[in-house]
C-alpha positions, 0 to 999 in steps of 0.5 A: 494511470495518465502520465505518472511514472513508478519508481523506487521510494527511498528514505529521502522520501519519507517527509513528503510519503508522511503527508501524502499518508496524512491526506489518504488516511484519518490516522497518518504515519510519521515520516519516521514509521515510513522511513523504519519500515523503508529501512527495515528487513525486507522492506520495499517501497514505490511512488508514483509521480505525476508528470510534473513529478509530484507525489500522487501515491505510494505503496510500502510493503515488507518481503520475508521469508517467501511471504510479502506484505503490503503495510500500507498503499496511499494515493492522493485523494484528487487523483484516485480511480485513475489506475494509481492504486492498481498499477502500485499493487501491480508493481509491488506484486512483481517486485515481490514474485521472485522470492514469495509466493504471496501478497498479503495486507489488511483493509478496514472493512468500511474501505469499500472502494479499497476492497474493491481494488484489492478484489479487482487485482486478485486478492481474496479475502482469507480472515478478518482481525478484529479492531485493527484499526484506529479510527477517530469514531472507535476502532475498526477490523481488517479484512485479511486478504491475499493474493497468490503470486506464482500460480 
């Protein structure tokens, strides 16, 4: 992972995880999504910054009722396969183990190298939803995964 550092998002932080978001995805989020989502029942959020301090990824993710949810995970496109992604999910896994007993979230099936980091940190593939995704060629399915917590 270099030398980033991991630490709580906050609201304050929604501005710069919305144009980091736009920068990772075709479809980004507002700053006001992010910020709801932060703010929401359940809600959890983690940065990683660089060593200068600047944002190369964050994970935002939602824990209810012994189940948590990864809602979205973005790193910067100039810094991923560098372990940002993995120590993210790491992170938000074990923020979330106390009190759930698994980690879910949805990945477009054309995100071949998302895939590949959720099956490399243990997740399995457990269903699919059909056009889930928008996209600016059409729309496109998710691939439902999980990942046991406390086995």
């Amino acid at each position: 992972m270099g030398d980033a550092a991991l630490r709580p998002a906050v609201a304050a932080d929604a501005e710069a995880l919305a144009r980091l978001h736009a920068r990772a995805f075709p479809v980004g989020w507002s700053a006001h999504e992010i910020a709801g989502f932060m703010q929401g029942h359940g809600g959890y959020a983690l940065a990683a910054e660089d060593g200068a301090g600047r944002l190369a990824g964050f994970i935002l993710c939602r824990a209810i009722a012994g189940e948590a949810e990864v809602l979205t995970l973005a790193v910067d496109p100039g810094l991923r396969r560098q372990g940002l992604g993995r120590a993210l999910v790491e992170a938000a896994a074990a923020f979330a183990a106390p009190t759930c007993e698994a980690l879910f979230l949805e990945v477009a099936d054309d995100n071949i190298a998302a895939i590949g980091l959720y099956e490399g940190a243990g997740f399995a593939r457990v269903g699919v939803r059909h056009d889930y995704y928008e996209h600016p060629d059409g729309r496109r399915d998710a691939i439902v995964m999980r990942r046991d917590l406390n086995s």
